[in-house]
Every structure is written in C-alpha cells, then in structure tokens.
C-alpha positions in Angstrom: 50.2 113.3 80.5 52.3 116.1 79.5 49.6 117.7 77.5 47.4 117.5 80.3 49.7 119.4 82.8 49.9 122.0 79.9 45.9 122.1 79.7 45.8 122.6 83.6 48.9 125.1 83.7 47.1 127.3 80.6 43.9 127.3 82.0 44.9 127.6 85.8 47.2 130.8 84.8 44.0 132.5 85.1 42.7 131.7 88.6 45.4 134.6 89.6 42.4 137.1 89.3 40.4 135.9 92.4 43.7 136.1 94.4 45.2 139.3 93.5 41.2 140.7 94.1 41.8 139.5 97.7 45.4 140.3 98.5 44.4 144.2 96.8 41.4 143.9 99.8 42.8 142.4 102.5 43.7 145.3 104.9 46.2 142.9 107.5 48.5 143.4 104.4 50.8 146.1 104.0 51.3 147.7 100.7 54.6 146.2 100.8 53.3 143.1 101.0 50.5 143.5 98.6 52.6 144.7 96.1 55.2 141.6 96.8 52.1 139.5 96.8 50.8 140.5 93.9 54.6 140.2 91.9 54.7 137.1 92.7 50.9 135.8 91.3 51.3 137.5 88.3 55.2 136.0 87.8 53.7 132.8 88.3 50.0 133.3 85.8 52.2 134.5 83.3 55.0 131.6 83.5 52.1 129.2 83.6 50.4 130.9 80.7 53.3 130.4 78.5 54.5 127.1 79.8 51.1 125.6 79.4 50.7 125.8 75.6 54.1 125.0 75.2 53.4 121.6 76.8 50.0 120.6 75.5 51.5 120.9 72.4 51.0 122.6 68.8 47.9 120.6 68.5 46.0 122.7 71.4 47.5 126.0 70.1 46.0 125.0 66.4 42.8 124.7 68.2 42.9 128.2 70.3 43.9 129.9 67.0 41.0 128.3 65.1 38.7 128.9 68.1 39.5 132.4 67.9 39.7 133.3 64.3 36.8 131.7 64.0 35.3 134.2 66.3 37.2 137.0 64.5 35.8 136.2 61.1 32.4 135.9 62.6 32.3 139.5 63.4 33.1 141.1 60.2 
C-alpha cells in the first residue's frame, strides 16, 4: 500500500501544471493571490515529488534510473 501512495504522490506531483496554467489566466485573481496560489502548488508538487519515491521504495527509483539511462545511452 505504501508504495502505491508513493507511485500516486510521484506521479500526481505533476498535475500542478494544469493548475498553475489556470490560476496565471484566471483574471478574478489578484496578483497577490496568484502568486500565493501558485507558492503553494509548487510547495506541494515538489514535496510530493520527493515524498513519492521515497515511499514506493528503492525498487521504483532502480527502475526510473534504468528507464532513463537507458534512454541516455540510446542517444549516444
């Protein structure tokens, strides 16, 4: 169960895009408020972001990091 959260909490630290695209356009905001707004999506993407991993485990992280430098190599 844990390692699920940690999937969902990774992966979900990057639904903060859509949001901060609509709190930068929606004009009944202030810039006050857009700029509190948008503090508090990205405090919460990036806590997610780190928390996640941590939770799923070294297991997923092995996985990322072979995903990825598997991509790297691939390039060269």
């Amino acid at each position: 169960m844990k390692q699920i959260i940690g999937i969902v909490l990774f992966l979900g630290s990057f639904l903060v895009y859509p949001l901060l695209g609509y709190i930068a356009l929606n004009s009944n905001f202030s810039v006050g408020e857009k700029a509190t707004y948008t503090t508090i999506a990205y405090t919460i993407s990036w806590t997610s972001f780190f928390v996640g991993p941590y939770l799923a485990g070294p297991d997923l992280l092995a996985r990322i990091n072979m995903y990825f430098g598997s991509k790297k190599s691939g390039n060269d």
